[in-house]
N, C-alpha and C positions, 0 to 999 in steps of 0.2 A: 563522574569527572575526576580526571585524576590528580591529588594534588600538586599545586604549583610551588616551587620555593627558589629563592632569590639565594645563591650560594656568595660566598666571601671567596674572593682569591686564596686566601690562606689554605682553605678547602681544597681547591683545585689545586694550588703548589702540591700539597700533602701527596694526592693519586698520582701528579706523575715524575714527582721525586722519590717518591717511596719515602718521605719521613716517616720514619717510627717515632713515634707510638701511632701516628694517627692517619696511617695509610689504611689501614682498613675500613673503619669507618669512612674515610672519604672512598675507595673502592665501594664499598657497598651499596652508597646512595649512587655513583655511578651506574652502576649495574641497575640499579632498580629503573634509574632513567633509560638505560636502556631497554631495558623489557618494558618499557611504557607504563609502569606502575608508578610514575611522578615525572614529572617535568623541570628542567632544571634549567633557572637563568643565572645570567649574569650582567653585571657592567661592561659597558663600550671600555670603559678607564680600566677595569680588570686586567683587560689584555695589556696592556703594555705592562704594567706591576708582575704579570706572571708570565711576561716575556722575560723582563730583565731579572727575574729570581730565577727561573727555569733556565736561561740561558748559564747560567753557572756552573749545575748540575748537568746539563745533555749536552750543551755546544749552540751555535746559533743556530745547523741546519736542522738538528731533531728538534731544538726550539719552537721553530716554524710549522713542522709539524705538527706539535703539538698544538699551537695555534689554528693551524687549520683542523684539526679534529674539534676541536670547541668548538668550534664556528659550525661543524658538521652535527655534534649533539646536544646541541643545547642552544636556547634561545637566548642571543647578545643585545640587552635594551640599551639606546642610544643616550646619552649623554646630551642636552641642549642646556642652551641658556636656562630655560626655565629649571631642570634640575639641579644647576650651580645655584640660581637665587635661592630657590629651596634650601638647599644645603647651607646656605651663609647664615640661612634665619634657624635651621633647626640647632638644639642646643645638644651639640656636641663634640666631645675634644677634639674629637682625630677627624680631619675635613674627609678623607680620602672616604673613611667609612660614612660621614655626611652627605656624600655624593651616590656613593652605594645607595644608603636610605633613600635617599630623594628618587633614587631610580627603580629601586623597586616597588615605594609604592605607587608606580603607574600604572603598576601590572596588576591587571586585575583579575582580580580574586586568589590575589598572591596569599598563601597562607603562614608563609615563614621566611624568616634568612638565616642563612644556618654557615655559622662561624664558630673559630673556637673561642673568638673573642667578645665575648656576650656583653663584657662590662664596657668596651665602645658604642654599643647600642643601649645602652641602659632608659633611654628618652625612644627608644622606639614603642609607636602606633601599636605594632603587627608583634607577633612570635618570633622570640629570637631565642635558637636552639644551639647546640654544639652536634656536630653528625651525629656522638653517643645517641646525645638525648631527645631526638627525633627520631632515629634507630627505634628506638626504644615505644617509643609512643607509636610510630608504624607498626609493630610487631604487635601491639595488644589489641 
């Protein structure tokens, strides 16, 4: 079974803005999704956060695009009521990344979420990696 991981929008801005430093790393685990060696979700709420960043960088119609590629490779978990109460009761600063949490662990046999911002998840359940350092641990 291949593993499952719960990605940060930060991650996704990164591959297709091309930020440096941390284009590659997110490219990488891209790729790996695509050859079917992991699986890769996201948040319903992601998409808009990485519409309105990405639309900065590409324009509104490449925007779109890209939004519809996400939606082509990668599995988008829904957002309900019950992942907002979740998130009101988990203890963490940044709601946005709250809601993140709440939504991946629905996923199951979710095995990580992999952002660069490890220390807004620092009350997460599950593994919480930086692309490097999942990279890193898939390779060994």
């Amino acid at each position: 079974m291949v593993p499952k991981l719960f990605i940060d929008s930060d991650v996704v801005i990164d591959f297709f803005t091309d930020r440096e430093p941390h284009v590659n790393p997110a490219s990488e685990l891209f790729e790996l999704n695509e050859r079917g060696d992991i699986k890769l979700y996201l948040s319903a709420v992601s998409i808009n956060n990485i519409y309105y960043i990405v639309r900065r960088y590409l324009g509104h119609v490449q925007t779109l695009e890209v939004v519809e590629q996400l939606a082509e490779i990668t599995e988008i978990v829904g957002t309900t009521k019950s992942e907002i109460m979740q998130a009101l009761r988990n203890d963490f600063s940044d709601f946005e990344d709250s809601i993140q949490y709440s939504s991946a662990i629905t996923i199951e046999g979710i095995e990580a979420i992999i952002t660069r911002n490890i220390k807004d998840y620092r009350n997460s359940q599950i593994a919480v990696l930086t692309p490097l350092n999942y990279l890193k641990l898939f390779r060994s």
